[in-house]
C-alpha angles and dihedrals in degrees: 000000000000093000090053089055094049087054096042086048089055106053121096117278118221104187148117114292111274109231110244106244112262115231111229114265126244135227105242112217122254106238116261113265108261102251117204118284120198100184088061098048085043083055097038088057086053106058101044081047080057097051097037092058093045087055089053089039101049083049094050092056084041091054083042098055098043106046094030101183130243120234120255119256137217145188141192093228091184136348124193123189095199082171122030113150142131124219139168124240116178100344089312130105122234127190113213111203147175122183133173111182117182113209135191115219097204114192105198096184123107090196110034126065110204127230113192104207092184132017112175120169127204117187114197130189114208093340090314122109112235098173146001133198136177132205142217127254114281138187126214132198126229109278091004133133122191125185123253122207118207126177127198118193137149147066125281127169105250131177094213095102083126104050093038085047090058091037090054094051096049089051098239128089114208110223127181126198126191123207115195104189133177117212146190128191123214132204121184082302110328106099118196123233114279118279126203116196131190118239114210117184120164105188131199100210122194105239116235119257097027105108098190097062090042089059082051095051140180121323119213114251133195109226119223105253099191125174097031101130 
Protein backbone atom coordinates (compact mmCIF):
# COMPACT_ATOMS: atom_id res chain seq x y z
CA UNK A 1 0.00 0.00 0.00
CA UNK A 2 2.92 2.38 0.71
CA UNK A 3 4.57 1.43 -2.07
CA UNK A 4 1.32 2.19 -4.28
CA UNK A 5 1.22 6.10 -2.73
CA UNK A 6 5.16 6.80 -3.46
CA UNK A 7 4.43 5.77 -7.19
CA UNK A 8 0.98 7.74 -7.51
CA UNK A 9 3.04 10.99 -5.81
CA UNK A 10 5.45 10.73 -8.40
CA UNK A 11 3.43 10.78 -11.73
CA UNK A 12 2.89 14.19 -13.81
CA UNK A 13 0.08 16.53 -12.64
CA UNK A 14 -2.15 18.29 -15.38
CA UNK A 15 -4.10 20.45 -13.56
CA UNK A 16 -5.03 23.86 -12.88
CA UNK A 17 -1.89 26.17 -10.98
CA UNK A 18 -1.98 25.78 -7.56
CA UNK A 19 -1.99 29.16 -5.92
CA UNK A 20 1.25 29.66 -3.82
CA UNK A 21 0.16 29.97 -0.40
CA UNK A 22 -0.09 33.83 0.72
CA UNK A 23 1.76 34.72 4.10
CA UNK A 24 -0.65 36.81 6.53
CA UNK A 25 -0.24 40.30 6.32
CA UNK A 26 0.83 42.30 8.75
CA UNK A 27 -0.31 45.50 10.15
CA UNK A 28 2.51 47.93 9.53
CA UNK A 29 2.97 50.82 12.91
CA UNK A 30 2.00 54.15 12.65
CA UNK A 31 5.48 56.50 13.42
CA UNK A 32 5.77 57.77 16.53
CA UNK A 33 4.40 61.53 16.80
CA UNK A 34 7.23 63.77 16.61
CA UNK A 35 7.44 65.17 20.41
CA UNK A 36 9.27 68.84 20.99
CA UNK A 37 13.08 69.01 20.83
CA UNK A 38 14.82 71.78 22.23
CA UNK A 39 18.01 70.99 21.32
CA UNK A 40 16.77 71.22 17.35
CA UNK A 41 15.07 74.31 17.56
CA UNK A 42 18.14 75.44 19.64
CA UNK A 43 20.19 74.25 16.42
CA UNK A 44 17.82 75.44 13.91
CA UNK A 45 18.18 79.09 15.54
CA UNK A 46 21.76 78.66 15.13
CA UNK A 47 22.25 78.15 11.91
CA UNK A 48 19.84 80.98 10.30
CA UNK A 49 21.67 83.19 13.01
CA UNK A 50 24.89 81.85 10.93
CA UNK A 51 23.79 82.71 7.95
CA UNK A 52 22.20 85.72 8.96
CA UNK A 53 25.46 87.10 10.38
CA UNK A 54 27.64 85.89 7.05
CA UNK A 55 25.11 87.88 4.90
CA UNK A 56 25.77 91.08 7.17
CA UNK A 57 28.90 90.31 7.26
CA UNK A 58 29.69 89.66 3.27
CA UNK A 59 27.57 93.65 2.76
CA UNK A 60 29.36 95.13 5.01
CA UNK A 61 33.05 94.10 3.02
CA UNK A 62 31.17 94.93 -0.08
CA UNK A 63 30.22 98.53 1.39
CA UNK A 64 33.66 98.46 2.52
CA UNK A 65 35.26 97.82 -0.70
CA UNK A 66 33.40 100.00 -2.58
CA UNK A 67 33.28 102.95 -0.80
CA UNK A 68 37.16 102.31 1.08
CA UNK A 69 37.40 105.47 3.47
CA UNK A 70 39.72 108.14 3.47
CA UNK A 71 41.61 108.96 6.60
CA UNK A 72 40.61 112.24 8.82
CA UNK A 73 42.65 115.10 8.65
CA UNK A 74 43.72 117.47 10.74
CA UNK A 75 45.75 121.14 11.06
CA UNK A 76 47.21 123.32 13.54
CA UNK A 77 45.51 126.39 12.17
CA UNK A 78 47.34 128.61 14.73
CA UNK A 79 49.62 128.00 18.19
CA UNK A 80 50.65 131.01 20.87
CA UNK A 81 53.14 130.48 23.69
CA UNK A 82 52.02 133.45 25.71
CA UNK A 83 54.62 131.73 28.60
CA UNK A 84 57.40 129.86 27.69
CA UNK A 85 60.44 130.12 30.36
CA UNK A 86 62.65 128.14 32.15
CA UNK A 87 63.70 128.87 35.81
CA UNK A 88 65.40 127.27 38.47
CA UNK A 89 64.03 126.63 41.36
CA UNK A 90 66.31 124.71 44.00
CA UNK A 91 68.66 123.60 42.00
CA UNK A 92 65.69 122.20 39.35
CA UNK A 93 64.74 123.37 36.60
CA UNK A 94 61.33 124.11 35.95
CA UNK A 95 59.75 125.03 32.59
CA UNK A 96 56.50 127.74 32.94
CA UNK A 97 54.28 127.52 30.01
CA UNK A 98 51.51 128.50 28.61
CA UNK A 99 50.31 127.12 25.12
CA UNK A 100 46.83 127.59 22.91
CA UNK A 101 46.97 125.56 19.75
CA UNK A 102 43.74 125.83 17.17
CA UNK A 103 43.26 122.98 15.32
CA UNK A 104 41.00 122.03 12.17
CA UNK A 105 39.15 117.95 12.33
CA UNK A 106 38.70 117.51 8.45
CA UNK A 107 36.34 114.38 7.38
CA UNK A 108 37.11 113.78 3.90
CA UNK A 109 34.66 111.15 3.41
CA UNK A 110 31.20 111.70 1.25
CA UNK A 111 29.69 108.40 2.80
CA UNK A 112 30.79 108.03 6.04
CA UNK A 113 29.89 110.64 9.31
CA UNK A 114 32.74 110.29 12.14
CA UNK A 115 32.24 109.67 15.93
CA UNK A 116 35.24 110.14 17.85
CA UNK A 117 34.73 107.80 21.05
CA UNK A 118 38.34 109.08 22.78
CA UNK A 119 40.99 112.65 21.95
CA UNK A 120 43.47 112.88 24.09
CA UNK A 121 46.35 115.33 23.44
CA UNK A 122 49.99 115.11 24.84
CA UNK A 123 52.36 118.18 24.14
CA UNK A 124 56.31 117.36 24.66
CA UNK A 125 59.39 119.76 24.72
CA UNK A 126 62.54 118.22 23.65
CA UNK A 127 61.17 114.45 24.34
CA UNK A 128 59.76 115.55 27.73
CA UNK A 129 55.91 115.90 28.36
CA UNK A 130 55.01 119.13 29.56
CA UNK A 131 50.53 118.63 29.38
CA UNK A 132 48.04 116.59 28.67
CA UNK A 133 44.38 117.19 27.96
CA UNK A 134 41.17 114.83 26.91
CA UNK A 135 38.32 115.52 25.30
CA UNK A 136 34.91 114.74 25.25
CA UNK A 137 33.11 112.65 22.76
CA UNK A 138 32.33 114.50 19.44
CA UNK A 139 30.27 113.80 16.10
CA UNK A 140 31.16 114.96 12.74
CA UNK A 141 29.28 115.28 9.82
CA UNK A 142 30.28 113.98 6.34
CA UNK A 143 32.68 116.50 4.67
CA UNK A 144 32.72 118.20 7.17
CA UNK A 145 35.63 119.87 9.25
CA UNK A 146 34.98 121.46 12.76
CA UNK A 147 37.60 123.36 14.87
CA UNK A 148 39.22 121.92 17.99
CA UNK A 149 40.57 124.19 20.87
CA UNK A 150 43.85 122.65 23.38
CA UNK A 151 45.42 124.37 25.93
CA UNK A 152 48.27 123.69 27.27
CA UNK A 153 49.28 125.61 30.83
CA UNK A 154 51.29 124.82 33.85
CA UNK A 155 55.06 124.07 35.41
CA UNK A 156 56.95 120.76 35.17
CA UNK A 157 60.69 120.12 36.08
CA UNK A 158 62.45 119.47 32.62
CA UNK A 159 66.26 118.83 31.71
CA UNK A 160 65.99 120.65 28.21
CA UNK A 161 67.75 124.06 29.47
CA UNK A 162 70.15 123.37 26.33
CA UNK A 163 68.01 122.85 23.81
CA UNK A 164 65.31 125.85 25.19
CA UNK A 165 68.48 128.05 25.53
CA UNK A 166 69.35 127.50 21.21
CA UNK A 167 65.59 127.64 20.35
CA UNK A 168 65.31 131.05 22.24
CA UNK A 169 67.91 132.45 20.63
CA UNK A 170 66.73 131.51 17.11
CA UNK A 171 63.46 132.96 17.88
CA UNK A 172 61.35 129.80 17.33
CA UNK A 173 60.44 127.11 19.92
CA UNK A 174 59.80 123.46 18.34
CA UNK A 175 56.65 121.82 20.02
CA UNK A 176 55.34 118.73 19.38
CA UNK A 177 51.86 117.60 20.29
CA UNK A 178 50.58 114.13 20.15
CA UNK A 179 46.71 113.24 19.59
CA UNK A 180 45.68 109.42 20.44
CA UNK A 181 41.96 109.12 19.08
CA UNK A 182 39.84 106.62 18.95
CA UNK A 183 37.19 106.58 15.79
CA UNK A 184 34.33 105.09 14.44
CA UNK A 185 32.98 105.51 11.00
CA UNK A 186 29.08 105.48 10.20
CA UNK A 187 27.24 104.70 7.12
CA UNK A 188 23.00 105.17 6.94
CA UNK A 189 23.13 102.59 9.98
CA UNK A 190 26.04 100.28 9.57
CA UNK A 191 28.79 101.64 11.76
CA UNK A 192 33.13 100.11 11.01
CA UNK A 193 35.45 98.57 13.96
CA UNK A 194 37.14 101.17 16.05
CA UNK A 195 40.06 102.66 14.81
CA UNK A 196 42.65 104.29 16.77
CA UNK A 197 44.96 106.42 14.88
CA UNK A 198 48.11 108.05 15.88
CA UNK A 199 48.34 112.24 15.61
CA UNK A 200 51.74 113.52 14.95
CA UNK A 201 52.22 117.56 14.90
CA UNK A 202 55.75 119.10 15.15
CA UNK A 203 55.15 123.06 15.59
CA UNK A 204 57.41 125.88 15.04
CA UNK A 205 56.11 128.17 17.41
CA UNK A 206 57.08 131.87 17.37
CA UNK A 207 58.77 132.58 21.01
CA UNK A 208 57.33 135.29 22.92
CA UNK A 209 59.20 138.68 23.07
CA UNK A 210 61.11 138.33 19.57
CA UNK A 211 59.68 140.38 17.65
CA UNK A 212 61.19 139.35 14.63
CA UNK A 213 59.86 135.85 14.60
CA UNK A 214 56.33 137.17 15.76
CA UNK A 215 56.20 139.42 12.49
CA UNK A 216 57.00 136.23 10.87
CA UNK A 217 54.39 134.41 12.43
CA UNK A 218 52.90 130.72 12.51
CA UNK A 219 52.77 128.69 9.47
CA UNK A 220 49.96 126.31 9.01
CA UNK A 221 50.95 122.75 9.33
CA UNK A 222 49.28 119.54 8.38
CA UNK A 223 49.56 117.03 11.33
CA UNK A 224 50.55 113.00 10.51
CA UNK A 225 47.25 110.99 11.06
CA UNK A 226 48.96 106.80 10.93
CA UNK A 227 47.04 103.74 11.63
CA UNK A 228 43.91 104.90 10.49
CA UNK A 229 42.84 101.94 8.14
Amino acid sequence: MAESQEIHLKVPYYGPPIPPSQTPSRNCPKPPKCNFDAYSLLCTITKITTIFLITIGIIVLALWLIYQPQSIKIYAESAELSTFNISLVANESLLAYNLAVNFTFRNPNRKYSVYYERIKAQALYAGYQIGSIGYPPLRQGRKDSMPVMARFDGRTATEAAGTYNREKAEGFFYVRVKMYVTVRLKMIVIESVKFKPDVDCTLRIPAPGNSTSLAAGFVRTECDVNNFS
